[in-house]
Backbone atoms as SQL, in Angstrom:
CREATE TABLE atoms (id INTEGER PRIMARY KEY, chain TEXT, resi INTEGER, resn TEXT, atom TEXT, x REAL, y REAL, z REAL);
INSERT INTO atoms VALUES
  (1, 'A', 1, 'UNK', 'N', 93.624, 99.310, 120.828),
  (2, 'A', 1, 'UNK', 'CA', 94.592, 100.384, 120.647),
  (3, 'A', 1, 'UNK', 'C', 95.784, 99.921, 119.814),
  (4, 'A', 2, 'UNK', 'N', 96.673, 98.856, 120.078),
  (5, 'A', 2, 'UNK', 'CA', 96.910, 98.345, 119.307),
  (6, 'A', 2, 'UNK', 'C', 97.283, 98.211, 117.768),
  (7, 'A', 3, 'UNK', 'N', 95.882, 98.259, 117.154),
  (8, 'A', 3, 'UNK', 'CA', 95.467, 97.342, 116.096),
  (9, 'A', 3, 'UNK', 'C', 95.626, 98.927, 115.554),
  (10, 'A', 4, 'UNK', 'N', 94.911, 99.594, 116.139),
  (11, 'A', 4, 'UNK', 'CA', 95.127, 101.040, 115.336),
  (12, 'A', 4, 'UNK', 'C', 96.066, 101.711, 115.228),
  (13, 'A', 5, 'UNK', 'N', 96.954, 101.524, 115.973),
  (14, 'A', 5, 'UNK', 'CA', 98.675, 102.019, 115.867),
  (15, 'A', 5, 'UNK', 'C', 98.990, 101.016, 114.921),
  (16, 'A', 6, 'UNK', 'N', 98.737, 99.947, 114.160),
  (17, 'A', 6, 'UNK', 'CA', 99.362, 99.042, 112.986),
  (18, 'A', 6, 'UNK', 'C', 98.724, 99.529, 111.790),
  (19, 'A', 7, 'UNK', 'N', 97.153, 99.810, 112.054),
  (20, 'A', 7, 'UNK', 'CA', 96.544, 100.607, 111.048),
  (21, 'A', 7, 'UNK', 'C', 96.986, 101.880, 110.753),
  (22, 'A', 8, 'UNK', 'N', 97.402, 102.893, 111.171),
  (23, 'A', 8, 'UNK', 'CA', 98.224, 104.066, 111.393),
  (24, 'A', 8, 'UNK', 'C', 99.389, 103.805, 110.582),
  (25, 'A', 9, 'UNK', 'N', 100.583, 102.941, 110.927),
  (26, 'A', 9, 'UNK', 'CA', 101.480, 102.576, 110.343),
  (27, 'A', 9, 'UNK', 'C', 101.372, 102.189, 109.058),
  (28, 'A', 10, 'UNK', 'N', 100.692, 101.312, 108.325),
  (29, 'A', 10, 'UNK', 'CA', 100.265, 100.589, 107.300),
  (30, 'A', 10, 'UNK', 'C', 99.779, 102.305, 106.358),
  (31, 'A', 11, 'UNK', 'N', 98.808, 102.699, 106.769),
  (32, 'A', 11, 'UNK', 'CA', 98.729, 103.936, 106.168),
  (33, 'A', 11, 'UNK', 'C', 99.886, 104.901, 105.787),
  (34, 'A', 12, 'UNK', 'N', 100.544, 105.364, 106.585),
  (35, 'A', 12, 'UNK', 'CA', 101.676, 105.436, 106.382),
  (36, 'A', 12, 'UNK', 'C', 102.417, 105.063, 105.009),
  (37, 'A', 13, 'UNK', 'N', 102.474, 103.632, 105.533),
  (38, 'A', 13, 'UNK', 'CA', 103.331, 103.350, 104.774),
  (39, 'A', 13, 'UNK', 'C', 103.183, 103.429, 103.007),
  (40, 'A', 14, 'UNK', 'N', 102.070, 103.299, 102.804),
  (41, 'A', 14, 'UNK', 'CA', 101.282, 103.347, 101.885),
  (42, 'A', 14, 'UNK', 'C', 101.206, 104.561, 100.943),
  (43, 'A', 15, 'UNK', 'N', 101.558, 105.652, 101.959),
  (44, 'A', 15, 'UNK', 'CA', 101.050, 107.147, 101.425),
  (45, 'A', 15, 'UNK', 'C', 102.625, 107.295, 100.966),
  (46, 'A', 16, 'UNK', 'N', 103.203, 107.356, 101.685),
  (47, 'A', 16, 'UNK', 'CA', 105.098, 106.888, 101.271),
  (48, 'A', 16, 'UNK', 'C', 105.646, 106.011, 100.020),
  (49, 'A', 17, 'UNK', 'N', 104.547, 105.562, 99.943),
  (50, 'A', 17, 'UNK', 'CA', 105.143, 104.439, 98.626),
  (51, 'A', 17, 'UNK', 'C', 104.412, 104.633, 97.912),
  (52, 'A', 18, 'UNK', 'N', 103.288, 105.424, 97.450),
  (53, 'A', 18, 'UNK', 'CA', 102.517, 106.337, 96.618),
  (54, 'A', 18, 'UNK', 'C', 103.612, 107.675, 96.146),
  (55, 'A', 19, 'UNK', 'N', 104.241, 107.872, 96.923),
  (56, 'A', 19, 'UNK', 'CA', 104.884, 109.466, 96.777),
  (57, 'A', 19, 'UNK', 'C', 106.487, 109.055, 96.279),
  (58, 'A', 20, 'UNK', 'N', 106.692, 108.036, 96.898),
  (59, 'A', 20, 'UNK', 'CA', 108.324, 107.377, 95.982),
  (60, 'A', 20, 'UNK', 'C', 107.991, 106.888, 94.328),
  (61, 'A', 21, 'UNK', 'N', 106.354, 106.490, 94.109),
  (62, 'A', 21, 'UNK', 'CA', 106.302, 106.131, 92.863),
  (63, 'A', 21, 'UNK', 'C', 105.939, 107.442, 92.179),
  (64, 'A', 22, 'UNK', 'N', 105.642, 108.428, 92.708),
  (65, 'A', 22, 'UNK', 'CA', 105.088, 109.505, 91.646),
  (66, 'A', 22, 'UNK', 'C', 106.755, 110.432, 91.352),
  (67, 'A', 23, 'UNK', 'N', 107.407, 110.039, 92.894),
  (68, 'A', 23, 'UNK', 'CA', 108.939, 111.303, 92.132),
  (69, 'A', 23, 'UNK', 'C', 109.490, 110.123, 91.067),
  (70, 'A', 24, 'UNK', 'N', 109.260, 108.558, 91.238),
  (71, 'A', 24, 'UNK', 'CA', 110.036, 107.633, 89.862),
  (72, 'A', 24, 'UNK', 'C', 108.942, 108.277, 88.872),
  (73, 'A', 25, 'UNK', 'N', 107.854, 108.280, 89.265),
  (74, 'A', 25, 'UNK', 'CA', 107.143, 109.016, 87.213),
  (75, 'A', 25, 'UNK', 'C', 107.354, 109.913, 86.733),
  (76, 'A', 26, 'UNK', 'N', 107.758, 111.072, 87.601),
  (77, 'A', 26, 'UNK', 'CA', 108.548, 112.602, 87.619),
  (78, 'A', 26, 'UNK', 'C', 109.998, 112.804, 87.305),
  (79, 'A', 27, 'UNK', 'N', 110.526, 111.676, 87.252),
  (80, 'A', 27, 'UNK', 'CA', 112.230, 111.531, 86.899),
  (81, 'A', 27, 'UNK', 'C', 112.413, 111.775, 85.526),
  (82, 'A', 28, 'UNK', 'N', 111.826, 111.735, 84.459),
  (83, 'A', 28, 'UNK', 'CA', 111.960, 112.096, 83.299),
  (84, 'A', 28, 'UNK', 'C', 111.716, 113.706, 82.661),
  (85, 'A', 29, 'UNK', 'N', 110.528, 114.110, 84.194),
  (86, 'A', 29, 'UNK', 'CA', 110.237, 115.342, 83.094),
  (87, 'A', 29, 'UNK', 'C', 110.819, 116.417, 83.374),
  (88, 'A', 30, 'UNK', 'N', 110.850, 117.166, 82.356),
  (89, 'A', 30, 'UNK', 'CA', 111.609, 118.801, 82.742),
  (90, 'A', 30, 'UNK', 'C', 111.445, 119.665, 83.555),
  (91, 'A', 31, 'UNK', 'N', 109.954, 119.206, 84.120),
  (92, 'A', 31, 'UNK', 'CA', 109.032, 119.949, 85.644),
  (93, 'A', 31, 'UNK', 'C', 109.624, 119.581, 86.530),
  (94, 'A', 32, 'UNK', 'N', 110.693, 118.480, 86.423),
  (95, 'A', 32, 'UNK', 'CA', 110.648, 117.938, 87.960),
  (96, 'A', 32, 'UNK', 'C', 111.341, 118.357, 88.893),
  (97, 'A', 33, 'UNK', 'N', 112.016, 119.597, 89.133),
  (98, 'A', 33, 'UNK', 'CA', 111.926, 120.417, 90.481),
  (99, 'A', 33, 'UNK', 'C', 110.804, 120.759, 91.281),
  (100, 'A', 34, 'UNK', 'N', 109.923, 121.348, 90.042),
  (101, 'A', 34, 'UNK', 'CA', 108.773, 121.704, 90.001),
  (102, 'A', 34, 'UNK', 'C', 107.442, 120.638, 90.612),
  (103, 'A', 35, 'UNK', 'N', 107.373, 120.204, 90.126),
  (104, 'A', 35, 'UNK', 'CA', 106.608, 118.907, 90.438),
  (105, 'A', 35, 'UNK', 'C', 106.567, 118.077, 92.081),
  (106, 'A', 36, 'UNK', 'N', 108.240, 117.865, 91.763),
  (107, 'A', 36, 'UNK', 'CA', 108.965, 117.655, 93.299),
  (108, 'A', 36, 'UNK', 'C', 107.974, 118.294, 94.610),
  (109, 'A', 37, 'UNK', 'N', 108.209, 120.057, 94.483),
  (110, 'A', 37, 'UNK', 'CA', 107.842, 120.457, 95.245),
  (111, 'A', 37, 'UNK', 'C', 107.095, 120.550, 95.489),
  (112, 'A', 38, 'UNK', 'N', 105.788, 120.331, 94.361),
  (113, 'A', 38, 'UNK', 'CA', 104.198, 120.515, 94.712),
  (114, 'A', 38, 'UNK', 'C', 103.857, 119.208, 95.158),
  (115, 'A', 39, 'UNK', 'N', 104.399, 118.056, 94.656),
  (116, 'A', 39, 'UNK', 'CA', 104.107, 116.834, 95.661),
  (117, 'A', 39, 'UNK', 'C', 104.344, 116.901, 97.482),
  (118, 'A', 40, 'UNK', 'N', 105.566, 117.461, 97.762),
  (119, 'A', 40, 'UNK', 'CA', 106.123, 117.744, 99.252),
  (120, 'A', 40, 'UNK', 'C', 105.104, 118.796, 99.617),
  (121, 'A', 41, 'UNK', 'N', 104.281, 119.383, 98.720),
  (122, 'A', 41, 'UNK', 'CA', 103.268, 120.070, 99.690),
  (123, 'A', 41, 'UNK', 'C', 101.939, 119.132, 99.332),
  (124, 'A', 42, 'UNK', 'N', 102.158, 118.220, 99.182),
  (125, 'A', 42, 'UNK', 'CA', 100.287, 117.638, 99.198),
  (126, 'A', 42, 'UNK', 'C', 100.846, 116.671, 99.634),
  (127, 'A', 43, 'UNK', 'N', 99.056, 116.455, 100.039),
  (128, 'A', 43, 'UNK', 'CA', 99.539, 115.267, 101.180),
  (129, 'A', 43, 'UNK', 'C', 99.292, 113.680, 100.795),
  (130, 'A', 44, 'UNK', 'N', 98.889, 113.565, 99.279),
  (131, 'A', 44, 'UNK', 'CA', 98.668, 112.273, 98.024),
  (132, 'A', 44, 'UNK', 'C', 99.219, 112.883, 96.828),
  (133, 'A', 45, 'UNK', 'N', 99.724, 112.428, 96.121),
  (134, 'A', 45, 'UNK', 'CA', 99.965, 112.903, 94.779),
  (135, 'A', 45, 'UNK', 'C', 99.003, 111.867, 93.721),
  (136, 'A', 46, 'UNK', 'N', 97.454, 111.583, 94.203),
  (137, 'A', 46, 'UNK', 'CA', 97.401, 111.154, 92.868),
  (138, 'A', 46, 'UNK', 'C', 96.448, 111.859, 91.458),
  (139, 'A', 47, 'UNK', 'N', 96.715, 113.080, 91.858),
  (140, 'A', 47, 'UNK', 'CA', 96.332, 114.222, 90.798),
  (141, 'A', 47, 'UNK', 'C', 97.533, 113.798, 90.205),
  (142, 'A', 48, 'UNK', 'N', 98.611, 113.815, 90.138),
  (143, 'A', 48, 'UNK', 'CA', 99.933, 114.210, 89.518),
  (144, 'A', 48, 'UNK', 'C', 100.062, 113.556, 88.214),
  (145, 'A', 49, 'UNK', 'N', 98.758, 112.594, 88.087),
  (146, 'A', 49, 'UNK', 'CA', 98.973, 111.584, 86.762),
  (147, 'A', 49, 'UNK', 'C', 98.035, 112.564, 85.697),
  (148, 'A', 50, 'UNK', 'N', 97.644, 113.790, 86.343),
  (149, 'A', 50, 'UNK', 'CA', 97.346, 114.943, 84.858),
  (150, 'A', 50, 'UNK', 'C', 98.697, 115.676, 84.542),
  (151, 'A', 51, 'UNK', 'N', 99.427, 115.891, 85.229),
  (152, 'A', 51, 'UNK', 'CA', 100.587, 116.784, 85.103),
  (153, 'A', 51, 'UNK', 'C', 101.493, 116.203, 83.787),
  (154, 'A', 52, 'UNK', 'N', 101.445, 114.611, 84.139),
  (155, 'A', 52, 'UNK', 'CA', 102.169, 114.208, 83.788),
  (156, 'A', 52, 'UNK', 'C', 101.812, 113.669, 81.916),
  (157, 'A', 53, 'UNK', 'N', 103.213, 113.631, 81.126),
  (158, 'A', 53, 'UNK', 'CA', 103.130, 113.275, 79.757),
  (159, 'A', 53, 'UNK', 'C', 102.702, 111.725, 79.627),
  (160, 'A', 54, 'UNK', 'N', 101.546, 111.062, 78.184),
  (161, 'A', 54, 'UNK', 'CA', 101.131, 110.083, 78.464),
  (162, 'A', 54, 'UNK', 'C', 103.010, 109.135, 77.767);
């Protein structure tokens, strides 16, 4: 039980620091209210690297 409450956490943490790097790739563009908000409704953003300019 344990081990899976650290696994739990770790996930977590992970999905959190996936979603702090996609609003830093989103800081430049003109969507990014936009963008913002469709990330806060999904629950990964890693579609968001079509949205985004190369």
């Amino acid at each position: 039980r344990r081990s899976r409450e650290r696994d739990y956490n770790q996930q977590r943490n992970e999905r959190n620091k996936s979603r702090t790097d996609c609003e830093e790739a989103t800081d430049e563009s003109l969507n990014r209210k936009q963008i913002l908000s469709w990330i806060s409704m999904s629950a990964d953003c890693s579609m968001l690297a079509d949205w985004l300019p190369n």
